[in-house]
KOLVEXMI-92455 format. One line per 2 residues: number of its first residue (from 1); their letters; for each residue y negated, z, x of C-alpha. Coordinates in nm, 2 decimals. Each point is the difference from the previous one (the first is absolute). Layout:
<sites>
NUM) A) Y,Z,X; ...
</sites>
This chain:
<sites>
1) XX) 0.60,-3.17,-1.28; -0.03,0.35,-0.07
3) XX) 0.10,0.34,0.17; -0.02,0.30,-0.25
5) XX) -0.26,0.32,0.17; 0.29,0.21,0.07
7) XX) -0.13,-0.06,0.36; -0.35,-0.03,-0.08
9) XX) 0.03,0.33,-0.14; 0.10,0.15,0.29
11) XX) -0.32,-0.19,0.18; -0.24,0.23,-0.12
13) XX) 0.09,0.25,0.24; 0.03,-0.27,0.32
15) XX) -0.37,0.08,-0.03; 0.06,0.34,-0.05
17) XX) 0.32,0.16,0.19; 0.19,0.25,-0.17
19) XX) 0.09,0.38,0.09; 0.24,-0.02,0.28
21) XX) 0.17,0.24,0.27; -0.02,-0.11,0.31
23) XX) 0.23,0.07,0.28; -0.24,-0.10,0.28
25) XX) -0.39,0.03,0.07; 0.00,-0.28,0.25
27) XX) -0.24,-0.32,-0.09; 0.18,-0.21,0.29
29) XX) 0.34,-0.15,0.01; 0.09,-0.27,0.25
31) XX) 0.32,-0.18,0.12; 0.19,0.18,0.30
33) XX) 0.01,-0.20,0.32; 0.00,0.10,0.33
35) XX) -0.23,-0.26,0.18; -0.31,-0.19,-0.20
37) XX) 0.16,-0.10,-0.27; -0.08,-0.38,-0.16
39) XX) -0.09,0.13,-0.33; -0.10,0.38,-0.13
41) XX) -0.05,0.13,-0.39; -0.29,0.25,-0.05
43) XX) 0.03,0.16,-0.33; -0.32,-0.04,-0.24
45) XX) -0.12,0.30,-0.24; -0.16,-0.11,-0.31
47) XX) -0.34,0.20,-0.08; 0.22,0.12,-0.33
49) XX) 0.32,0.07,0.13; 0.11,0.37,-0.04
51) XX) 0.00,0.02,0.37; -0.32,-0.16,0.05
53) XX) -0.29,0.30,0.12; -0.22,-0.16,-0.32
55) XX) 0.25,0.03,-0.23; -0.13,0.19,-0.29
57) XX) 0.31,0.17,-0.27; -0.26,0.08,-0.24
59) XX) -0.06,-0.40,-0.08; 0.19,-0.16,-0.21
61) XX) 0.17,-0.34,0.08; -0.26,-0.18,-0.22
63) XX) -0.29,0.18,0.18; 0.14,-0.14,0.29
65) XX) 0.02,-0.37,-0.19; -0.37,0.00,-0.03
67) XX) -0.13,0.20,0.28; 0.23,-0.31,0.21
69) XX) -0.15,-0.23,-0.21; -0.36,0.13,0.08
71) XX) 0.05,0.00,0.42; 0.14,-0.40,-0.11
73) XX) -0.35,-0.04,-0.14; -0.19,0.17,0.30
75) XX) 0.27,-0.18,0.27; -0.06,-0.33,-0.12
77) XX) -0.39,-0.02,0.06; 0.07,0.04,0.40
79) XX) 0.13,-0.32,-0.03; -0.32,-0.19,-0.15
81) XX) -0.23,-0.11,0.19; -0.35,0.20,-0.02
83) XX) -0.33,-0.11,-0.05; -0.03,-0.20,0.33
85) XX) 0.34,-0.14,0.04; 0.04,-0.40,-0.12
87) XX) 0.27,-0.02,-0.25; 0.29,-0.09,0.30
89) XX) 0.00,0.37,0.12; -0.21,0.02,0.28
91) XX) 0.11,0.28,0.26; -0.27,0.21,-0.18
93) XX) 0.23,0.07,-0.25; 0.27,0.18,0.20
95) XX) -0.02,0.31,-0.15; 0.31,0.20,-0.01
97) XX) 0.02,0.21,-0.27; 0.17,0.36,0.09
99) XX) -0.20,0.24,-0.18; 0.19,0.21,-0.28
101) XX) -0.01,-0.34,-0.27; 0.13,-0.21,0.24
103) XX) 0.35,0.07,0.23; 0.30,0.05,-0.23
105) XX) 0.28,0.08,0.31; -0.03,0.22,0.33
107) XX) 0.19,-0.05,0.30; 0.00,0.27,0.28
109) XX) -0.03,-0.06,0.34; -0.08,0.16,0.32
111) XX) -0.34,-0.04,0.27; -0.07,0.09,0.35
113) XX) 0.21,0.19,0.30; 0.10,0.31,-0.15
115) XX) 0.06,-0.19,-0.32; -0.20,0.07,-0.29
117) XX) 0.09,-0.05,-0.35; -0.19,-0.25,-0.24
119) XX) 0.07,-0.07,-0.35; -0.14,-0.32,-0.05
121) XX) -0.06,-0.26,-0.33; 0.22,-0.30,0.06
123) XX) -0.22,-0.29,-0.06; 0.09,-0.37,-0.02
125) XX) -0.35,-0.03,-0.01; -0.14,0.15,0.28
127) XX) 0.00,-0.16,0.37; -0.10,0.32,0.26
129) XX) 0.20,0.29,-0.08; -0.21,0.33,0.03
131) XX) -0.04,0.39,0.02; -0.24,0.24,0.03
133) XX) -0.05,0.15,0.28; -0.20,0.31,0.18
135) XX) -0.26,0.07,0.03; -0.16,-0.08,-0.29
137) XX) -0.33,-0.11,-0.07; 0.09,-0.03,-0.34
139) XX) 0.33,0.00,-0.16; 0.14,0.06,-0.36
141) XX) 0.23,0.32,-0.02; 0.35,-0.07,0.10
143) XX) 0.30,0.26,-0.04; 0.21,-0.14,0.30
145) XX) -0.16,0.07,0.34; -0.24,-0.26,0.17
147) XX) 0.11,-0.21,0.26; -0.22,0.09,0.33
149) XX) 0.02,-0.23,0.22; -0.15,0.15,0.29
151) XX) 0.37,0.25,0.01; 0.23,-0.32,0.03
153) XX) 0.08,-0.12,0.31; 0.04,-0.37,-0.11
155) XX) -0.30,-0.07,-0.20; -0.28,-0.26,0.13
157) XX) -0.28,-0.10,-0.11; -0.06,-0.44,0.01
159) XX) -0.32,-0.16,0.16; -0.21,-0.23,-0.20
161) XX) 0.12,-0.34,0.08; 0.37,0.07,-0.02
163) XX) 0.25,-0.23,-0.18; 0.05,0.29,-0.29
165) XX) -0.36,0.08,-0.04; -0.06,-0.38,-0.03
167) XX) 0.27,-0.02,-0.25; -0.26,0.17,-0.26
169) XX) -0.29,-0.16,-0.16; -0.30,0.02,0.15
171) XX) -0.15,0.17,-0.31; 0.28,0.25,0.07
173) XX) -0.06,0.11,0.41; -0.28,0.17,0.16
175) XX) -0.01,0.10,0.39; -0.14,0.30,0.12
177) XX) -0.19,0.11,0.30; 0.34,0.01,0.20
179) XX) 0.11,-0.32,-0.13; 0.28,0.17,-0.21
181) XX) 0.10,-0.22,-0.33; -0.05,0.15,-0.35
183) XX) 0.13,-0.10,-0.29; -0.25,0.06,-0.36
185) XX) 0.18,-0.07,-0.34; -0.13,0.05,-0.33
187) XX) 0.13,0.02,-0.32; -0.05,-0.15,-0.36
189) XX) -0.05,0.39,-0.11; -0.27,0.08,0.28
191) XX) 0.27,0.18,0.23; -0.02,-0.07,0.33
193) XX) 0.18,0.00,0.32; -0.12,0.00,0.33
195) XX) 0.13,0.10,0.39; 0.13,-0.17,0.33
197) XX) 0.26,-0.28,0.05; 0.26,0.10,0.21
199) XX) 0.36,0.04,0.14; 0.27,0.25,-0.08
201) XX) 0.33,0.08,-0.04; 0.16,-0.07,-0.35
203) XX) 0.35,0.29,-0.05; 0.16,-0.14,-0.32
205) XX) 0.33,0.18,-0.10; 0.17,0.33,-0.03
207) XX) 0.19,0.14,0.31; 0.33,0.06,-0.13
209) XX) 0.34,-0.05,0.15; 0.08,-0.31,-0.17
211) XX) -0.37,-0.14,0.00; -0.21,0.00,0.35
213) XX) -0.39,-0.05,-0.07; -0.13,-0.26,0.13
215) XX) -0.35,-0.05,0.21; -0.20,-0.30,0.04
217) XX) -0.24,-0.02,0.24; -0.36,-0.08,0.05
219) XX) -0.03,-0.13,-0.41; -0.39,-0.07,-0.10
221) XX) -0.12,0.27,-0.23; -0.34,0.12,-0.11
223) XX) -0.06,0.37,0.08; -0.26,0.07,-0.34
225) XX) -0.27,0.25,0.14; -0.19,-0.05,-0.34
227) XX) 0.14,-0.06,-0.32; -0.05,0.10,-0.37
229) XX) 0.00,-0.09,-0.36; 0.28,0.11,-0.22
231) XX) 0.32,-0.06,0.24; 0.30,0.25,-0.08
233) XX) 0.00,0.32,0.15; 0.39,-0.02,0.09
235) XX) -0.07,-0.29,0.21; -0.11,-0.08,0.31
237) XX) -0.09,-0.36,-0.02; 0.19,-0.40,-0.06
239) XX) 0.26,-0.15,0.14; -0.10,-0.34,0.01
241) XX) 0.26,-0.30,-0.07; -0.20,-0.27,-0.04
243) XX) -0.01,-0.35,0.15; -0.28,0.00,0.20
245) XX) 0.08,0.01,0.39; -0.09,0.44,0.03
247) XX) 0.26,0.07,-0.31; 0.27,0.24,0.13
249) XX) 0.25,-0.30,-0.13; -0.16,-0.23,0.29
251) XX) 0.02,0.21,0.23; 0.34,0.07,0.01
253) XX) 0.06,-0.39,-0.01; 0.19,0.03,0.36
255) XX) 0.24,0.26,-0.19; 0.11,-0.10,-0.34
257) XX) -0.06,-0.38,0.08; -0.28,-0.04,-0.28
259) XX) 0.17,0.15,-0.29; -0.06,0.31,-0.22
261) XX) 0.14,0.02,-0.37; 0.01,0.32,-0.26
263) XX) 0.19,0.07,-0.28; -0.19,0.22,-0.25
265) XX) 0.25,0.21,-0.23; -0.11,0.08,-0.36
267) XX) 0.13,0.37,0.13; 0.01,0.20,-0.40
269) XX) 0.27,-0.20,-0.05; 0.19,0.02,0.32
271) XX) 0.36,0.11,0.06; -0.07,0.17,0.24
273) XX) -0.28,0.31,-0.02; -0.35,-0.06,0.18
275) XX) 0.10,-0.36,0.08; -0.29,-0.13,0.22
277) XX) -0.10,-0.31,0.07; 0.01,-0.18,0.32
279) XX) -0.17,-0.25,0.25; 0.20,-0.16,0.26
281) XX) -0.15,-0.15,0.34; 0.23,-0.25,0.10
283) XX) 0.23,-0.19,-0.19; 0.15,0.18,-0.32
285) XX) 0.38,-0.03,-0.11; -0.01,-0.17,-0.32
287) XX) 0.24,-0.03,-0.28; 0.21,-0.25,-0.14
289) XX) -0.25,-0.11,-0.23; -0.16,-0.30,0.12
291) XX) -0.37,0.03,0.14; -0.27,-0.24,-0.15
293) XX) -0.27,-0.06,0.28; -0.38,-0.13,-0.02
295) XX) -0.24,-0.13,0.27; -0.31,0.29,0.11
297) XX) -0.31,-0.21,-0.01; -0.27,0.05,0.26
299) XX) -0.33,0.07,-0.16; -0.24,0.24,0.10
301) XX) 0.02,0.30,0.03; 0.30,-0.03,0.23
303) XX) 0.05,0.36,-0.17; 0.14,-0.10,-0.35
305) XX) 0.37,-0.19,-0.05; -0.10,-0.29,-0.23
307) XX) 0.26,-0.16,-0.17; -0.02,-0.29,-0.28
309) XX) 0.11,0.10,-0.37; 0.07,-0.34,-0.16
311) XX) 0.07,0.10,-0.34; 0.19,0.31,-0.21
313) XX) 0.27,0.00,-0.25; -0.03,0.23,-0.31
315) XX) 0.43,-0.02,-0.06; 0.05,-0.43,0.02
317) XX) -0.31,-0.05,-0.09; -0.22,-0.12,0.36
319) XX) -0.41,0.05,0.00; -0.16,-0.21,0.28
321) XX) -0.23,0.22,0.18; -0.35,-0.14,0.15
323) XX) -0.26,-0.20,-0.23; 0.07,-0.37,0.03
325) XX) -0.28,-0.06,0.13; 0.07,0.23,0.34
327) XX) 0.08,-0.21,0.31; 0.30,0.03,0.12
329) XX) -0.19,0.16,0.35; -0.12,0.25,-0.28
331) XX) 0.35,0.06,-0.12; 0.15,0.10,0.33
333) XX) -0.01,0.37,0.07; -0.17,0.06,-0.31
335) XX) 0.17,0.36,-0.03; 0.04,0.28,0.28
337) XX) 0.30,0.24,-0.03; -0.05,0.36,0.08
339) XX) 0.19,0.30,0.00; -0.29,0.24,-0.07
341) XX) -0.11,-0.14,-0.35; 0.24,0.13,-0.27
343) XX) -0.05,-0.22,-0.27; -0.05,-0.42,0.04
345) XX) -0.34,-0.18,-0.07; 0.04,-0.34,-0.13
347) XX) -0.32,-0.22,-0.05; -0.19,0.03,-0.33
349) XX) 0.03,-0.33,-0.17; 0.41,-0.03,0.11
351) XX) 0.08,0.34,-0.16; -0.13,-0.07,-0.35
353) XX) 0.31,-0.25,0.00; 0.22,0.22,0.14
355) XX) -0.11,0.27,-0.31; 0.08,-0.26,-0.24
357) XX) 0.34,-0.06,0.16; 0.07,0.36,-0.02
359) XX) -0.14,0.03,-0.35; 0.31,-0.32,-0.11
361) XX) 0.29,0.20,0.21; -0.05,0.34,-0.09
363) XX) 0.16,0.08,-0.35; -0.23,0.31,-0.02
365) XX) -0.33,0.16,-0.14; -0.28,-0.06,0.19
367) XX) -0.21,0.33,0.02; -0.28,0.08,0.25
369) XX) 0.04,0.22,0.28; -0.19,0.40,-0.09
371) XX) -0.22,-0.04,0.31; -0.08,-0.39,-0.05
373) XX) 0.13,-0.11,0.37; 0.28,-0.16,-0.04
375) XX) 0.11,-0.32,-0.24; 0.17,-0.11,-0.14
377) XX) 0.23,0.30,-0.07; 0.22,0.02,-0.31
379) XX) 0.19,0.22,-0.20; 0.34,0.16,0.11
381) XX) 0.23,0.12,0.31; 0.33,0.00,0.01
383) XX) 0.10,-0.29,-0.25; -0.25,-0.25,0.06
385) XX) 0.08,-0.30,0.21; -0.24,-0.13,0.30
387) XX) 0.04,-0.31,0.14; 0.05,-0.13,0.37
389) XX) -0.32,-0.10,0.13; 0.07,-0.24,0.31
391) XX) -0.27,-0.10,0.25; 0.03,-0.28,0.15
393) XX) -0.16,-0.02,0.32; 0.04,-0.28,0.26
395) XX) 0.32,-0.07,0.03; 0.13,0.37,-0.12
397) XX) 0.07,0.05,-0.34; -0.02,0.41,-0.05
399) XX) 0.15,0.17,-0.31; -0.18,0.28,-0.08
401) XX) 0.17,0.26,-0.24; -0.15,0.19,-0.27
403) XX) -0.03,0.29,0.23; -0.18,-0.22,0.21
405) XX) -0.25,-0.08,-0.26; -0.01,0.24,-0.26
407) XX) -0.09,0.37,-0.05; 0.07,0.29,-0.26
409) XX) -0.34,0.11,-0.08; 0.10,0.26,-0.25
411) XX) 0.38,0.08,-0.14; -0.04,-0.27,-0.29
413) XX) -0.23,-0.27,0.23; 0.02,-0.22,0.25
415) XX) -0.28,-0.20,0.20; 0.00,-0.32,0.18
417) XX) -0.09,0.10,0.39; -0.12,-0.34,0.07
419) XX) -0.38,-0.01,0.01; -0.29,-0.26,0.00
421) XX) -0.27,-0.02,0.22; -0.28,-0.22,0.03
423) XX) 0.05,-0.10,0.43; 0.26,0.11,0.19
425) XX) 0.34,-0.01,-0.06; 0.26,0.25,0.13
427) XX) 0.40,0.04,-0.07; -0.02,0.41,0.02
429) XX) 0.28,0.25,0.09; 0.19,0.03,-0.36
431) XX) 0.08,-0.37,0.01; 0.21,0.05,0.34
433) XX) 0.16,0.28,-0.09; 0.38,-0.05,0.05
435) XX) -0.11,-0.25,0.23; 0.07,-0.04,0.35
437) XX) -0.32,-0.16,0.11; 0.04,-0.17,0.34
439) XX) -0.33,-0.10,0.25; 0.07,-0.27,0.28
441) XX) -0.30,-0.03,0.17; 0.16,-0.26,0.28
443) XX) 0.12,-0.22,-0.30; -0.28,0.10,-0.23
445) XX) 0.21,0.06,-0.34; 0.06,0.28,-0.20
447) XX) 0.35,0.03,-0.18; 0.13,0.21,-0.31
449) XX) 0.34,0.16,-0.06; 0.11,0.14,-0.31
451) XX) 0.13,0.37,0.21; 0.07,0.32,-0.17
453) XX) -0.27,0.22,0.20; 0.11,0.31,-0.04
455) XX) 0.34,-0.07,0.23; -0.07,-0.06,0.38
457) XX) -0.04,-0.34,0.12; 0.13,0.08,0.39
</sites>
């Protein structure tokens, strides 16, 4: 039932990298093939990563604990509705959240004909992937160099009326005087994006001998002439891999055949230095451990992945999950999994259960957590023994770890990383850590295998 925190100590710093040399300065790795290959891996820098641009030596892994848990906090409230959204997530609540609080990995890409460099938030959920661009009515200040789109050869602009400018909701699109599309998104934080749909070249890759880039034509992006708020200065907009139809994951449908997986590596504890995580667009190589696979459920916004969490073991112990008095309609897709929320968010009335299940297994002083975020957290590290916490979702039974679930708050404490919340539901980025996390958007599933991240999966 149990598993002592020899790992779980060593989870402190997933959230935290620790000091490493690295041999290379390259963001982007992808398989070698000489024609378009079926599948590609793009490597994924977490914010705290020693090679991440944000990555601050003067914080100290638990800093890094709670200023995580704090962008959880702010992530999370993109997902609820606002004030004049019903309760079933109207598009009015598609509000991507890639401000400083909110994106956790970057992925770095290319625009335009010369190729321009973007480092971009990877976002599960976000649909229309975008940058800033020249010139600039009003922009935040960016280190990298804005895209202009007026010096590439390949960029368009789309009319009003166009498949892709259809594809947004009509809260979201405005035509001008020359019938161009524009996009207009606005945050839960007041930030703000706004510019021109349009077509351009996507480069991803890094031309080596071994590794070709590749190029992909005429992909729907929006070109952000006015955008501010408190976005990172390092980077240059999202990358959006969500599942509604202007996500850079349905776009290249033709090409990797609906399917898009990651594998995110705790990297402090890697064998390997700088180990990075990764997000593959096609279909992954698993291991030998057997995959566990649940249905996507459609709901709106086509954005989110909802899957159904049917109940959660605390060791052999099994919690259902959902009032009884929820339909089962309610009960399907009644949490959305994300790769930009660190910690998971479990509704209010389930999770005082789930304390008191913890409370029985855990053969340790309770104690409260110095800052009062997290609970329940108890006394000890290295010889006290967490249990397995399994989720069961619909027909996938997911054992999560204790470094999946738990956190060293200070050298003698450790806190549950498991939160409640009073609406939304959302199975965050710790929880699929050692994970290989698979999307099939022709067969609508997502599927987990246990995978050691840090080693390459291709």
């Amino acid at each position: 039932m149990a598993s002592t925190f020899r790992a779980c100590s060593l989870l402190s710093a997933a959230l935290v990298s620790v000091m490493c040399i690295c041999l290379t300065h390259q963001l982007l790795v992808f398989s070698a093939a000489k024609a378009m290959p079926s599948s590609f891996s793009v490597d994924l820098i977490h914010r705290d990563s020693p090679i991440s641009p944000l990555y601050n030596p003067l914080e100290t892994r638990f800093d890094r604990l709670y200023n995580a848990y704090n962008r959880s906090i702010s992530r999370i409230n993109r997902f609820r509705p606002n004030s004049e959204s019903s309760n079933n997530y109207t598009s009015k609540a598609l509000q991507s959240d890639t401000v400083s609080s909110g994106g956790e990995y970057f992925m770095k890409f290319s625009v335009g004909t010369p190729p321009v460099s973007v480092l971009g938030i990877a976002d599960t959920g976000s649909d229309l992937t975008w940058v800033q661009c020249k010139p600039c009515e009003q922009c935040y200040g960016q280190k990298p160099p804005l895209f202009d789109p007026r010096k590439s050869s390949t960029y368009k602009n789309l009319p009003c009326g166009s498949n892709s400018c259809n594809a947004l909701d009509s809260s979201e699109r405005v035509c001008d005087q020359q019938n161009a599309c524009k996009y207009s998104y606005s945050y839960g934080d007041r930030s703000f994006t706004k510019g021109n749909v349009a077509l351009e070249k996507f480069t991803i890759g890094v031309s080596t001998r071994s590794s070709p880039v590749l190029s992909f034509p005429n992909l729907v992006f929006g070109c952000g002439h006015s955008n501010g708020g408190t976005f990172d200065d390092v980077g240059s907009g999202i990358v959006g891999l969500g599942g509604g139809p202007l996500s850079l994951v349905k776009q290249l449908d033709k090409s990797i055949r609906g399917k898009f997986s990651y594998c995110l590596a705790p990297t402090a504890y890697a064998e390997e230095p700088c180990a990075s995580s990764r997000i593959i667009f096609g279909t992954a190589t698993e291991s030998d451990a057997a995959a566990v696979s649940t249905p996507l459920v459609d709901k709106n916004p086509s954005t989110y992945y909802f899957i159904t969490l049917e109940a959660i073991s605390v060791g052999d112990r099994r919690l259902a999950y959902g009032g009884s008095s929820a339909s089962p309609t309610e009960k399907l897709g009644n949490i959305i999994i994300d790769s930009g929320t660190t910690l998971t968010f479990l509704e209010s009335e389930f999770y005082n259960s789930l304390e008191s299940a913890l409370e029985e297994a855990i053969e340790a002083k309770r104690v409260s957590d110095p800052k009062g975020l997290l609970s329940p957290c108890f006394k000890g590290a290295k010889d006290i023994d967490l249990p397995v916490i399994t989720f069961h979702f619909s027909g996938a039974d997911v054992k999560l770890q204790p470094w999946n679930t738990f956190a060293q708050v200070q050298e003698d404490m450790v806190c549950f990383t498991i939160v409640p919340s009073n609406d939304i539901a959302i199975f965050g980025n710790l929880s699929q850590m050692d994970f290989l996390v698979s999307y099939d958007l022709e067969e609508r599933t997502v599927s987990f295998t246990p995978t050691d991240c840090t080693k390459p999966l291709m």
